[in-house]
C-alpha positions as CSV (number, residue, x, y, z in Angstrom):
1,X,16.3,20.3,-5.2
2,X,18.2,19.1,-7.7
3,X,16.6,15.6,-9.9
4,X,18.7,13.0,-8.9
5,X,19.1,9.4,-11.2
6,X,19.1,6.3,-9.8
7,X,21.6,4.3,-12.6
8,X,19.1,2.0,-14.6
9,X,20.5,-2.0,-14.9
10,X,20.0,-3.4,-18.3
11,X,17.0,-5.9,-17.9
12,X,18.6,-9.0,-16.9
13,X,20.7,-7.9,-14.0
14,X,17.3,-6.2,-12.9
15,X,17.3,-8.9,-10.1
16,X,16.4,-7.8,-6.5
17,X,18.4,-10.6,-4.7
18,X,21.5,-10.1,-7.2
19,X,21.2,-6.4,-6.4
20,X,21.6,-7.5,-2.6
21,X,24.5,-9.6,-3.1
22,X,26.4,-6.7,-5.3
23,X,25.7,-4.4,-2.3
24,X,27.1,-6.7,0.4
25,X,30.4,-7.0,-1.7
26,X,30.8,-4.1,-2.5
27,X,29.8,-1.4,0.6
28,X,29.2,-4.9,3.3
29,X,29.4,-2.5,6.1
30,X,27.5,0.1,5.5
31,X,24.1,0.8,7.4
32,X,21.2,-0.8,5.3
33,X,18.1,-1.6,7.7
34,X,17.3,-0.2,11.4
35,X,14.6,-1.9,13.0
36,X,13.6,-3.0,16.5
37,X,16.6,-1.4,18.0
38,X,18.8,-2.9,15.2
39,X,21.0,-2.3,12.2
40,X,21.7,-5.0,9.5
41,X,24.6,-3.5,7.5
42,X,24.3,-4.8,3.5
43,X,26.4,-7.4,4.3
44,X,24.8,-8.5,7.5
45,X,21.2,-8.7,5.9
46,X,22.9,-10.8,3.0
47,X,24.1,-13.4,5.2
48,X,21.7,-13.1,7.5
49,X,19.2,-13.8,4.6
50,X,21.5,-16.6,3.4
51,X,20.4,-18.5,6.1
52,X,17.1,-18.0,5.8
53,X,17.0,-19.0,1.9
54,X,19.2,-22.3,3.6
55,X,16.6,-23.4,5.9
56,X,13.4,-22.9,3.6
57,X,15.2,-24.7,0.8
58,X,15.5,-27.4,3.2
59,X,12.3,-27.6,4.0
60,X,11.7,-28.2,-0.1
61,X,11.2,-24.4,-1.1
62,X,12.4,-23.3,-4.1
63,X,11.7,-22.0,-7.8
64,X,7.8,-21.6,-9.0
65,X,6.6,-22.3,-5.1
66,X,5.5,-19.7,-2.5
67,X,6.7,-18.7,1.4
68,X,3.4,-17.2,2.6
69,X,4.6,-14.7,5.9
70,X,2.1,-13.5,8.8
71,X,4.5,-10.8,10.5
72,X,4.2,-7.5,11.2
73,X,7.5,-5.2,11.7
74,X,10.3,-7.3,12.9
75,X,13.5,-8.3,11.7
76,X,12.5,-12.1,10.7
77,X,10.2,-10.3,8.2
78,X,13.2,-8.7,6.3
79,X,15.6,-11.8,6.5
80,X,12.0,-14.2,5.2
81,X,11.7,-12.0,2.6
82,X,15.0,-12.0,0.9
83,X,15.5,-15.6,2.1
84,X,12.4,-16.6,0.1
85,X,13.7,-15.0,-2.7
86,X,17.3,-16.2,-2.8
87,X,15.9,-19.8,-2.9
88,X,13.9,-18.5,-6.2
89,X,10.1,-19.0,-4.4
90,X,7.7,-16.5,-4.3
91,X,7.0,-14.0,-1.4
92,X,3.2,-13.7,-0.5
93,X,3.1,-11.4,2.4
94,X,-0.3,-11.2,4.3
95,X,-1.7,-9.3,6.9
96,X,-1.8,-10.8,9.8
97,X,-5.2,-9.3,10.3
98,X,-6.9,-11.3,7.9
99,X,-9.0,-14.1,9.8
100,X,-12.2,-16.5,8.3
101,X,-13.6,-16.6,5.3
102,X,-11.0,-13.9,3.6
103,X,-8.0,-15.8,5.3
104,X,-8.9,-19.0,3.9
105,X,-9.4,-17.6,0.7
106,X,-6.0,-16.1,0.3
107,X,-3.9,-18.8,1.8
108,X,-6.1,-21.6,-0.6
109,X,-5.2,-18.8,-3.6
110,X,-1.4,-18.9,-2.7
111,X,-0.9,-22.3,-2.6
112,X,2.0,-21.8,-0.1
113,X,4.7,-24.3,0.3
114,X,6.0,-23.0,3.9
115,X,4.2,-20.5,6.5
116,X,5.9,-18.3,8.6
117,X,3.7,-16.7,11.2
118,X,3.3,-16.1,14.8
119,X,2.0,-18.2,17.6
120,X,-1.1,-16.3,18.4
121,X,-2.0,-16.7,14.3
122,X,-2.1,-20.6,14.9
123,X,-5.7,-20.8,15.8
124,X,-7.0,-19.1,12.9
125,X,-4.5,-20.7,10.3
126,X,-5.3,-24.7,11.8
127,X,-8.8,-23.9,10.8
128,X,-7.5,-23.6,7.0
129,X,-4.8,-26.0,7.1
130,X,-7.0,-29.2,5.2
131,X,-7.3,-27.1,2.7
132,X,-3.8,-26.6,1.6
133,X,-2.5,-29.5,0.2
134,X,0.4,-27.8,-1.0
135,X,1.8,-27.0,2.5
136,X,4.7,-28.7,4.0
137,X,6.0,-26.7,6.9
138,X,4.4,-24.2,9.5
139,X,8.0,-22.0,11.0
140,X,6.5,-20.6,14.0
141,X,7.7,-17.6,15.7
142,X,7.7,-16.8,19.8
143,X,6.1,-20.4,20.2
144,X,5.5,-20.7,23.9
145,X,7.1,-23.1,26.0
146,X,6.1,-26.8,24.5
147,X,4.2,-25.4,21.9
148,X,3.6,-28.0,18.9
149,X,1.2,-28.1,15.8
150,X,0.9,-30.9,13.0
151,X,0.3,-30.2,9.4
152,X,0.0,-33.3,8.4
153,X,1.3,-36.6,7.0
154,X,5.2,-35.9,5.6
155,X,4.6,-32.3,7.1
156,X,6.4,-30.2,9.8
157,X,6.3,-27.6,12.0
158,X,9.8,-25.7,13.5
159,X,10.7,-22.3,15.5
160,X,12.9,-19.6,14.0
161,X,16.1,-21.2,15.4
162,X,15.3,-24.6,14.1
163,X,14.9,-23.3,10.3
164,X,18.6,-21.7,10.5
165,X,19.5,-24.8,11.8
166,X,18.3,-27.8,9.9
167,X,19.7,-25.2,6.7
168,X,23.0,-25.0,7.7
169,X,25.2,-26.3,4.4
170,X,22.5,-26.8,2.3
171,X,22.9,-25.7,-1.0
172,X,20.5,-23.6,-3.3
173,X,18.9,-24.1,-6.4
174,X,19.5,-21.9,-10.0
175,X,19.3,-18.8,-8.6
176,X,16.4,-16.3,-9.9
177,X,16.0,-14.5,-13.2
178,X,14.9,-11.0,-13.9
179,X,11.1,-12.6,-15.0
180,X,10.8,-15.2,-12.2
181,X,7.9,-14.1,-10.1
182,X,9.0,-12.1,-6.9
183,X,6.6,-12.0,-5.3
184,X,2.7,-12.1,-4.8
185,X,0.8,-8.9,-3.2
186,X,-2.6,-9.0,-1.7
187,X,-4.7,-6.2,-3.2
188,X,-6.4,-4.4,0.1
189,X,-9.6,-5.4,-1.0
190,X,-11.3,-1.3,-1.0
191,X,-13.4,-2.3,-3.6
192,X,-14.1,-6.0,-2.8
193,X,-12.1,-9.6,-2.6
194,X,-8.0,-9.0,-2.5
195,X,-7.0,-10.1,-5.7
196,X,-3.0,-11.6,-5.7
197,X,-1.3,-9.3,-8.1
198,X,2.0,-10.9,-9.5
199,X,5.0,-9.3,-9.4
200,X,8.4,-10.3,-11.2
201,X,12.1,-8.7,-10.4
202,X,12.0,-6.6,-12.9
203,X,8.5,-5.5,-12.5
204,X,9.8,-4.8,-8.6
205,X,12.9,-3.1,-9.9
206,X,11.1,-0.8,-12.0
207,X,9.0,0.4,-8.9
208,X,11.9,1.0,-7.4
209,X,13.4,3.5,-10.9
210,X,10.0,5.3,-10.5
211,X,9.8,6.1,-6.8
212,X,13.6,7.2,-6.8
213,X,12.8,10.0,-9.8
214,X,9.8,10.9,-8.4
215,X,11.1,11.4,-4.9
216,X,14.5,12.5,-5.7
217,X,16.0,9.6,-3.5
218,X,19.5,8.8,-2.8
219,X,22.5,7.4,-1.6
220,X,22.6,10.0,0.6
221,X,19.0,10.0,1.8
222,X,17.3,8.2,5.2
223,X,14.2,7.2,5.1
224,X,11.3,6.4,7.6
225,X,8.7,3.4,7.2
226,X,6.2,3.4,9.5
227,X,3.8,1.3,6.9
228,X,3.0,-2.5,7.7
229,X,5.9,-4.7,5.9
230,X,2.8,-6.6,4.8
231,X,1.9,-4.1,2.4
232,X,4.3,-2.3,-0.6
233,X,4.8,0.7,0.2
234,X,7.3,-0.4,3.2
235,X,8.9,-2.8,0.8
236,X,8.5,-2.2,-2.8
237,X,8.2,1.5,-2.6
238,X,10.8,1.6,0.2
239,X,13.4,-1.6,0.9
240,X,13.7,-1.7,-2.4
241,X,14.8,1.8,-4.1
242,X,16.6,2.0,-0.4
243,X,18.9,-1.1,-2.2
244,X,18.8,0.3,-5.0
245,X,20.3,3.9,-3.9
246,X,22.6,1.8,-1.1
247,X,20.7,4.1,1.1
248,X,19.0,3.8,4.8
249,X,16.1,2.8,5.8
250,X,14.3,3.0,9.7
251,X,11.5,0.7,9.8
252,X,8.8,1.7,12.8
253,X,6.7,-0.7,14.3
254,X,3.3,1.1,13.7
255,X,2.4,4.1,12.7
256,X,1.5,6.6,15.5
257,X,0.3,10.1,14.9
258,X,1.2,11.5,18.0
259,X,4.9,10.4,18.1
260,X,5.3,10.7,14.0
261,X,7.5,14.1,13.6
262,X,9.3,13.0,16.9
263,X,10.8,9.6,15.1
264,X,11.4,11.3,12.2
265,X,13.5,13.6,14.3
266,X,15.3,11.1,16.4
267,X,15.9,8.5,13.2
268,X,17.2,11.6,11.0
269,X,15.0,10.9,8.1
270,X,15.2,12.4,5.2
271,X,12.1,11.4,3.8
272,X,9.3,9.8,5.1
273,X,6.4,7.5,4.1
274,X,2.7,9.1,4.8
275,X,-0.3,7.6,3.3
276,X,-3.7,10.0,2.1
277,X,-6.0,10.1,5.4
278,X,-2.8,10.3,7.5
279,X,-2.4,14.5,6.2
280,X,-5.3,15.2,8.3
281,X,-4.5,13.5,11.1
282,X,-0.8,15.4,11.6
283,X,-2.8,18.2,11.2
284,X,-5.3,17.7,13.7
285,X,-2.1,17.1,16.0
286,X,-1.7,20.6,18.1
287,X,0.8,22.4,16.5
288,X,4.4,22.4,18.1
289,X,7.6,24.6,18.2
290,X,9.0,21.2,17.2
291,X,7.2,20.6,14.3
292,X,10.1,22.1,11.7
293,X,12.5,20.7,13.8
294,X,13.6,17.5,11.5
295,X,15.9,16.5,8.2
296,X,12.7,16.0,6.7
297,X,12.0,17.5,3.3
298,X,10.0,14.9,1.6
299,X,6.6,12.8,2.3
300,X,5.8,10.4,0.0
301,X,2.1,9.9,-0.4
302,X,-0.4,12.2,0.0
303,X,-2.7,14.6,-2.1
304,X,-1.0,18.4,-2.2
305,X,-1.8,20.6,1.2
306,X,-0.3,23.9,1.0
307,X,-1.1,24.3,5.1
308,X,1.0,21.0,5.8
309,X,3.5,21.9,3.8
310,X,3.8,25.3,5.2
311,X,3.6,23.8,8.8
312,X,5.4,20.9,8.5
313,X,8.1,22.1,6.7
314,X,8.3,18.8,4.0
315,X,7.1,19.0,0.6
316,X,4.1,16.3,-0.4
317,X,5.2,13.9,-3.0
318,X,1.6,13.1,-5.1
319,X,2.2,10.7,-7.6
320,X,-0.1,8.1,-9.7
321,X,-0.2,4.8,-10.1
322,X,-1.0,1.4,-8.8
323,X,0.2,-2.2,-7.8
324,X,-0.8,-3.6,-11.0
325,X,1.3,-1.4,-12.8
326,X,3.6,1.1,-11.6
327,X,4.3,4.7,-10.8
328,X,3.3,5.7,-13.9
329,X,2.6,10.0,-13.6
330,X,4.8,12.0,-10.7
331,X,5.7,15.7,-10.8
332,X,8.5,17.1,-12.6
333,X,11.0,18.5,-9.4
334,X,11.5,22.0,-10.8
335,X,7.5,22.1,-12.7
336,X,5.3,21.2,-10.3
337,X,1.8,21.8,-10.6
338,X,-0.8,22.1,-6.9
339,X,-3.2,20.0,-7.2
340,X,-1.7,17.7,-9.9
341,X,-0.7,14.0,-10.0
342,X,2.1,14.8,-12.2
343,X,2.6,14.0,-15.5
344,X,3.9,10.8,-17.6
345,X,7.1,10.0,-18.3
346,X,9.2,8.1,-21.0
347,X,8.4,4.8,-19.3
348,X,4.4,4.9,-19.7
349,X,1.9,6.5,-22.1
350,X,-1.3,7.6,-20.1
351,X,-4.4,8.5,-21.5
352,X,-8.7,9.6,-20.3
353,X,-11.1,7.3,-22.3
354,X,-14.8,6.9,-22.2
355,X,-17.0,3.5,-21.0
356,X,-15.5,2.5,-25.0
357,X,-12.2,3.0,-24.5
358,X,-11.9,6.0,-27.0
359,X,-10.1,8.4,-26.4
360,X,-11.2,11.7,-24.8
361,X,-10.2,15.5,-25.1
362,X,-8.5,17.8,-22.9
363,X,-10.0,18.3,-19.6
364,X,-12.6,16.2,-20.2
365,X,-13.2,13.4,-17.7
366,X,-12.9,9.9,-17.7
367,X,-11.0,6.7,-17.0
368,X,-7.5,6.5,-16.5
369,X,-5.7,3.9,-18.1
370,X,-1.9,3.6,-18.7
371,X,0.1,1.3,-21.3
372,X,4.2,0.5,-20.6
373,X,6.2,1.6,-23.5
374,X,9.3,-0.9,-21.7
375,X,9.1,-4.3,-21.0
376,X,8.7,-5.7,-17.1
377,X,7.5,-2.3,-16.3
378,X,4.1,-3.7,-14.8
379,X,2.9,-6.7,-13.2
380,X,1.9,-10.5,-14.7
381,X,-1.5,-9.5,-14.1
382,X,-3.7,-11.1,-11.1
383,X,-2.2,-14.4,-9.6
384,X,-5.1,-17.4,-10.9
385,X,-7.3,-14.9,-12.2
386,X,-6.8,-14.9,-16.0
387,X,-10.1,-13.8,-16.7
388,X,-9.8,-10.1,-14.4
389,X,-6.7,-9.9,-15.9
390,X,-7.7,-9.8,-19.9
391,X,-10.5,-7.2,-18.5
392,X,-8.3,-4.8,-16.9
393,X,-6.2,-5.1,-19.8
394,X,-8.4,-4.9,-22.3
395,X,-7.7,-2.9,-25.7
396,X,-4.0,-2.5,-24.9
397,X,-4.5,-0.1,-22.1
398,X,-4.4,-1.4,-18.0
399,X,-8.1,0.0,-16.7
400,X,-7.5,1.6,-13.3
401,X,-10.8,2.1,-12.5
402,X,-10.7,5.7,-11.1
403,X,-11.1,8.6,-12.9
404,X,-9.7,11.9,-13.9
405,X,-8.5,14.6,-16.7
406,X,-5.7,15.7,-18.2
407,X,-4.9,19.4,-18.7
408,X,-3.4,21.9,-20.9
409,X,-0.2,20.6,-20.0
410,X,-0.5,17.4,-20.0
411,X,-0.8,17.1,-16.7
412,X,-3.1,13.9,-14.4
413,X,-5.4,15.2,-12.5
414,X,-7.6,12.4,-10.0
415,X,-10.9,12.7,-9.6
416,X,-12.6,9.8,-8.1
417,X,-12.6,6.0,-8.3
418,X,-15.7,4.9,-10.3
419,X,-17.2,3.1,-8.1
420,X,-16.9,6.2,-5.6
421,X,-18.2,8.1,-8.2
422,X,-21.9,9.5,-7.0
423,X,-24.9,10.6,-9.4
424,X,-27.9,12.8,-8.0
425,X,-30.0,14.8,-9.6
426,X,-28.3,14.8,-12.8
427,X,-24.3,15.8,-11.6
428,X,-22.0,13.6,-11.0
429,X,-20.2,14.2,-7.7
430,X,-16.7,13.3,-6.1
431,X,-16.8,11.4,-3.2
432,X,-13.2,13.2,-2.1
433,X,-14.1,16.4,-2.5
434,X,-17.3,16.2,0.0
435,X,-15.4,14.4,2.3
436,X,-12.2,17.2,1.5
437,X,-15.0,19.4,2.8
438,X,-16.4,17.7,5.9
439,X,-13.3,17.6,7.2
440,X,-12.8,21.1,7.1
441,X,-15.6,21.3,10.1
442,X,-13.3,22.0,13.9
443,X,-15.0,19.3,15.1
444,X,-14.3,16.8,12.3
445,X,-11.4,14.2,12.5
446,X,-12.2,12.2,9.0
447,X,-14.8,11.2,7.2
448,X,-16.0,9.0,4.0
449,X,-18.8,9.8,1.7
450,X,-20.4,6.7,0.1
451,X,-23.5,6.4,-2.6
452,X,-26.6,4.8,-1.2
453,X,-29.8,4.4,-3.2
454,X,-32.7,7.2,-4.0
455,X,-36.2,7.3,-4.6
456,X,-35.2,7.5,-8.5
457,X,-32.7,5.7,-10.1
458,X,-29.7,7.7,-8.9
459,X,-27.8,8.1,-5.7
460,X,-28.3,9.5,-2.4
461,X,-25.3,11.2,-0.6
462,X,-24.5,9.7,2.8
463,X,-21.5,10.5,5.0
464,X,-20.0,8.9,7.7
465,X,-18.1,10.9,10.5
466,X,-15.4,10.7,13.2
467,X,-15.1,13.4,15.7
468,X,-12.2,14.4,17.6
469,X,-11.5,13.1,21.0
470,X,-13.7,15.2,23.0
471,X,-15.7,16.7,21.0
472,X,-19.8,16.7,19.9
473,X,-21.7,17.6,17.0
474,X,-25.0,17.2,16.1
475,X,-25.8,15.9,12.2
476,X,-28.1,19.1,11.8
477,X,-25.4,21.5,12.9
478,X,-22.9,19.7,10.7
479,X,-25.1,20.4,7.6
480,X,-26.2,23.2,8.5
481,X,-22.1,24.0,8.4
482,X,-22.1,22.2,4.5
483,X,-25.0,24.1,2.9
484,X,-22.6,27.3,3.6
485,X,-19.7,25.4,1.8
486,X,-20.8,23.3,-0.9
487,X,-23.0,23.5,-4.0
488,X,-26.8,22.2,-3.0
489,X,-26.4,19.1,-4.8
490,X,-23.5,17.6,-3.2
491,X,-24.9,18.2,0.4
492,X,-24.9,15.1,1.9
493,X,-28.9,13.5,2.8
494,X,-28.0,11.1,5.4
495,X,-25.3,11.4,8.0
496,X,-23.9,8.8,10.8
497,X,-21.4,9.0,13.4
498,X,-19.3,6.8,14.1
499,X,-16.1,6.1,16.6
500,X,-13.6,4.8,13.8
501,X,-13.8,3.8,9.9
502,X,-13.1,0.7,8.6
503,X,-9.1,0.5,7.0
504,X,-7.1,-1.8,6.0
505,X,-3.4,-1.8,7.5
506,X,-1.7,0.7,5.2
507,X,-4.9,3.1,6.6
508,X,-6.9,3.1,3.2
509,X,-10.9,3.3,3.9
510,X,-12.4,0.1,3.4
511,X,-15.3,1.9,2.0
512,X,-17.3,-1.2,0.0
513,X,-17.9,-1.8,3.6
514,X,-19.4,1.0,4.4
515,X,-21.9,0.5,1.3
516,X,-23.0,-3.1,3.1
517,X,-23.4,-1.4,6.0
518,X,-25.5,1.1,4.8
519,X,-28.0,3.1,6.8
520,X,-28.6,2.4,10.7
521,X,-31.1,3.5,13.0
522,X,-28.0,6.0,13.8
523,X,-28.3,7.6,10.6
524,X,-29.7,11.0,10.2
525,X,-32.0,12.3,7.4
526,X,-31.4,15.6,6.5
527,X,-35.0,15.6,4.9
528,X,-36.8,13.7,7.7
529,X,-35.0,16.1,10.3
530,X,-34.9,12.6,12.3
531,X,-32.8,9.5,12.5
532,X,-34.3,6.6,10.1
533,X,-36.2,3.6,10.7
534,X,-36.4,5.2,14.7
């Protein structure tokens, strides 16, 4: 397939909502967004979002303040997101999930100046309210029939109709620059507390650049989102370059294994959005004479599988990068390399350092850590965290926290996060590869391998397991199965079955906790030959 280039803006029209308004100008009718049964042509989602932007600046939203939104996949997501940022505010999107403790903590972090959320949220977001002395309007969507919450003294609380409404005529601020903040993303909290990672226009923009060359996205192209809103990949990584290209976009309501290749087929996607532990769950789907029967030729993300491929009929687009900074390594089209995260281009400077930050050799492992070599091409850092920020950034380079080597070639190669990094007996072992290897087991749906503690001062390997509707497997067979497939040391000691594992919404393990859970009295000991503490 032939590399296709997304035109580059110089840095001050790198503005997502200007970008917008160019593209209902100048192509107003052409198909932008399909979603719950409907389209929004570039010029419908501009006005539709003008409206939007109208009725939040009403409500005393605008520049430097932030729209927190509770939605999952509807339209009123789309049209709250742009409207947010035409009045020049911030967008903090949050899963709708999120309840307690961890709820509280993010909406006291945001400091929002309007809510939008569901009915059903109310309960949980009433219980936080006090603390947000910053709020000054709750919009509530499908409120049922008399349905009314106060925010306070001076505060309000409206349906969806009522903010297009009371908006109507009202006029917007200064309209936002290329380093006003967009918006503010959530971290899915894998490793511990989200942390709000800022984001400017151009910092979105440049997300956009990357994911276009690394996917080879177009005008021409049609892609399929079946990722929460909530989270980037639907927006940043897919609304966005969609603008960008003037390109289409299907947004599904959830993701569903099951039905995956057949709305692919019916929305006549080019290119599709995946995520790392979906691969083995479309494979795990019974094969189908229909499962080559799509437009698809692309999935974008997932680590390189040579049977998907084969089967599916799409290539797997495995890039590297993170929210915090950007796409910063993808694979050359025509020189790509199995296995690999691709290599850097002219927008970032990668490197593999030691616990000092020195630099390390050729296939040696280590940290991964990035540096820009354009401005605006990563984030602000972490919203009201000044202090994580200097850390991760320390000596010049942005820490990523996993780790990996670079080849011959100069090409990235993952290994592990650190923290998912386990030590026994001397060798260090990758948490992916045993679980890459557990899952190769008929009876084995997924599976995540966590650290706990050993007698000595080093680790333990303990894995947790989900089985395929249907089936049984007993922890001793299952090892029994590992000792003929990986090297002594990695076999894992303790085992635990277990119906589901804990994910956030764009389907990453939540595997910090798994470490609090540690072992049960459902655990198996491989030594013992008996479940613990029984």
């Amino acid at each position: 397939m032939k590399t296709v280039e997304v035109p580059e803006l110089v840095l001050e029209k790198r503005v997502i909502t200007q970008i917008l308004a160019d593209r209902a100008s100048q192509t107003p009718d052409a198909p932008f967004v399909h979603i719950e049964g409907r389209t929004f042509s570039y010029g419908q989602m501009y006005e539709a979002s003008l409206e939007v932007a109208q009725g939040l600046a009403s409500l005393g939203v605008g520049r430097g303040q932030r729209v927190v939104m509770m939605l999952g996949n509807r339209a009123e997501f789309l049209l709250s997101w742009f409207g947010t940022a035409l009045t020049g505010a911030t967008i903090v999107p949050i899963n709708p999930e999120w309840k307690a403790e961890t709820l509280a903590y993010i909406l006291t972090d945001a400091e929002p100046t309007v809510m939008l959320l569901t009915e059903d949220l109310l309960s949980a977001v009433n219980e936080v309210l006090p603390q947000l002395p910053t709020l000054k309007a709750l919009v509530v969507l499908d409120p049922s029939e008399g349905s009314k919450i106060s925010v306070g003294s001076g505060n309000a609380s409206l349906g969806w109709t009522e903010l297009l409404q009371v908006g109507k005529g009202f006029s917007l601020g200064e309209a936002p620059r290329f380093n006003d903040l967009l918006a503010v993303l959530y971290s899915s909290g894998t490793t511990g507390r989200p942390k709000g990672i800022a984001m400017p226009h151009a910092h979105v923009y440049a997300f956009g650049i990357q994911w276009s060359r690394a996917t080879n996205f177009s005008g021409v192209d049609i892609l399929y989102a079946p990722t929460p809103l909530f989270y980037m990949q639907a927006t940043v990584l897919g609304l966005v370059p969609t603008l960008m290209a003037g390109a289409q976009i299907h947004i599904a309501p959830r993701f569903s294994a099951s039905r995956y290749w057949e709305s692919v087929r019916e929305t006549g996607a080019t290119i599709t959005h995946g995520q790392f532990s979906l691969v083995p769950l479309l494979l795990k789907q019974p094969p189908s004479p229909l499962d080559r029967s799509h437009n698809c030729t692309r999935l974008f993300i997932a680590k390189s599988n040579a049977e998907f491929e084969e089967r599916f009929g799409v290539r797997i687009i495995e890039i590297y990068g993170s929210s915090e900074s950007n796409i910063v390594t993808y694979n050359p089209w025509e020189a790509h390399k199995l296995g690999s995260a691709g290599k850097a281009n002219e927008k970032f400077e990668i490197a593999i350092v030691d616990d000092e930050d020195r630099v390390l050799a050729q296939g040696e492992i280590g940290e991964i850590v990035a540096r820009p070599l354009e401005p605006y091409f990563i984030s602000d850092g972490y919203y009201h965290r000044p202090e994580v920020t200097l850390d991760a950034w320390r000596n010049f380079w942005i820490h990523s926290g996993d780790r990996g080597y670079l080849d011959e070639d100069g090409y990235l190669f993952f290994v592990d996060r650190k923290k998912d990094v386990i030590r026994r007996k001397g060798e260090n072992i990758s948490s992916s590869e045993v679980e890459l290897q557990v899952n190769t087991h008929p009876s084995v749906l997924e599976s995540a391998a966590i650290p706990v503690p050993a007698e000595t001062a080093e680790d333990e390997v303990m894995i947790y397991v989900v089985l395929q509707g249907g089936h049984s497997l007993d922890p001793a067979d299952l090892i029994t199965y590992l000792q003929g497939i990986l090297p002594r040391f990695m076999v894992p000691r303790y085992v635990e079955m277990v119906e589901s594992l804990p994910k956030t919404a764009s389907m990453k393990i939540e595997k910090f906790k798994l470490r609090e859970l540690g072992m049960t009295r459902s655990t198996w000991d491989r030594e013992a030959g008996a479940y613990v503490k029984a």
